[in-house]
C-alpha positions, 0 to 999 in steps of 0.5 A: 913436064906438065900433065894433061888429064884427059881422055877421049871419053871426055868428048862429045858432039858439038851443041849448040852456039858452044864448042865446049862438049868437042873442044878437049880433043882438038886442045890437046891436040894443038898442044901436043903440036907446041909441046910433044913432051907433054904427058897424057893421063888418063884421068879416072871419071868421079862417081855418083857420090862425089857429084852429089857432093856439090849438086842434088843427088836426085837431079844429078841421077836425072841428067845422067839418065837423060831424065832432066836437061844437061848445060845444053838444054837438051837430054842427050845420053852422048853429053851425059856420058861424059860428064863424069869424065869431065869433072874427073879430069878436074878432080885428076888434075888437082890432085897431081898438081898438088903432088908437082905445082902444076897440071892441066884439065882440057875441060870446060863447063862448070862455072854457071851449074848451080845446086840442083840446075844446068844452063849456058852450057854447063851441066855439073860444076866440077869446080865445086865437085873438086873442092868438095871432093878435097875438103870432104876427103882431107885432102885439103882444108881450104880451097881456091877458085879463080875464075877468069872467065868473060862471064860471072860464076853465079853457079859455084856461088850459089852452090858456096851458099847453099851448102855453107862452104866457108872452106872454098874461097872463090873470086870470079873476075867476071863479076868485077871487069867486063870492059875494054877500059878496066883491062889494065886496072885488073892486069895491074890488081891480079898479083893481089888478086893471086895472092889473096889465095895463100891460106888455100892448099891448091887453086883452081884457075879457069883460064877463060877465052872468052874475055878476047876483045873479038869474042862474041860473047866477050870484048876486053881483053887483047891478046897480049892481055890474056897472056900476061894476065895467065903469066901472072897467075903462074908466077904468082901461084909459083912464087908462092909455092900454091900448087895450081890446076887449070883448065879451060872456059868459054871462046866461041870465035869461029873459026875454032882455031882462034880460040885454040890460039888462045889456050896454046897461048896459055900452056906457053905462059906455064912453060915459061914460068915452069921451066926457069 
């Protein structure tokens, strides 16, 4: 059964209008209500070096010793303290579903961080971690990143471009489709979407919720959307033997259960394609 790679260090107080710092725990715990069978690992949290791999390595220093601003805009020791587990349970997270097809990062946060700047609610961009950690170690030559958020990932670009890294192919739907009338035009287009991945060695899927029509920071996704647009990328990824790590993005319907409701619905479109 499917890997979940957390660990409570990985948790923090809720900050400002976004859920993102405590949402992991309350996750997994709704999972482990759908799924009892899930396997729970404890990711290993990545280093100073690795961090800096995607991000300045002296900004990187600051945030971690509260000298500059995390995601959040404040210089809390208590988010920082989890920010390397975060991005480790992404880097943990990949590398197991390169070894099984699939695994799972309760984590969010990372798309808007750029080079050497933390805003709207991310702080690293541990998608660009992970695919730099990858490609740097040869663990990978090519990595993909789909980004399914309601926002568009300014961050990982920025960090592609700055750093030259023709070896990460990214595709951030939020910078194509944003409303309610594109909704069955990407449906229809994403098994493409998916398969222009196939050159790459494993695909990093933010499996956003805040493309709900009802979310306040989102609007044009139904529910029903959302989970054929998940069901999609799991098929497709399976179909074509691309090992796939996913993990969480954005939602900011209270009360929170809404936005649980929406990733259970997810684990339950990777159920369904991982149990035929």
């Amino acid at each position: 059964m499917f890997e979940v790679h957390y660990t409570p260090k990985m948790v923090g107080p809720a900050q400002k209008y976004s859920p993102s710092a405590h949402k992991p725990a309350e996750v997994v715990a709704s999972w482990l209500r759908l799924l009892p069978t899930l396997s729970i690992v404890e990711p290993i949290p990545v280093d100073c070096d690795e961090l800096a791999l995607a991000h300045d390595r002296d900004w990187v220093l600051d945030v971690l010793t509260g000298k500059a601003d995390n995601g959040f805009g404040n210089r809390s020791m208590e988010v920082a303290g989890t920010l390397p587990h975060t991005s480790g349970a992404m880097l943990s997270a990949t590398r197991a579903a390169m070894r099984h097809g699939i695994a799972i990062a309760p984590c969010s946060g990372f798309h808007h961080a750029s080079w050497a700047l933390a805003k709207d609610y991310c702080t690293f961009n541990g998608l660009m971690v992970v695919a730099r950690v990858l490609l740097q170690g040869g663990s990978a030559c090519r990595v993909g990143i789909l980004d399914a958020d309601m926002h568009y990932g300014d961050g990982t670009d920025e960090i592609i471009s700055v750093l030259g890294e023709s070896r990460v192919q990214h595709d951030s739907i939020g910078e194509h489709f944003y409303h309610p009338n594109q909704a069955q035009k990407f449906i229809d287009e994403l098994p493409d979407r998916v398969s222009a991945f196939a050159g790459c060695d494993v695909l990093l899927y933010q499996a956003g919720a805040d493309p709900h029509i009802d979310d306040p920071l989102g609007g044009w996704l139904t529910t029903e959307d959302l989970f054929r647009r998940d069901y999609i990328v799991f098929n497709r990824c399976r179909e074509m033997g691309l090992p796939v790590a996913w993990n969480l993005a954005g939602g900011y319907k209270t009360p929170l259960r809404k936005v649980l409701d929406i990733h259970d619905n997810t684990l339950r479109a990777a159920k369904i394609v991982w149990s035929r």
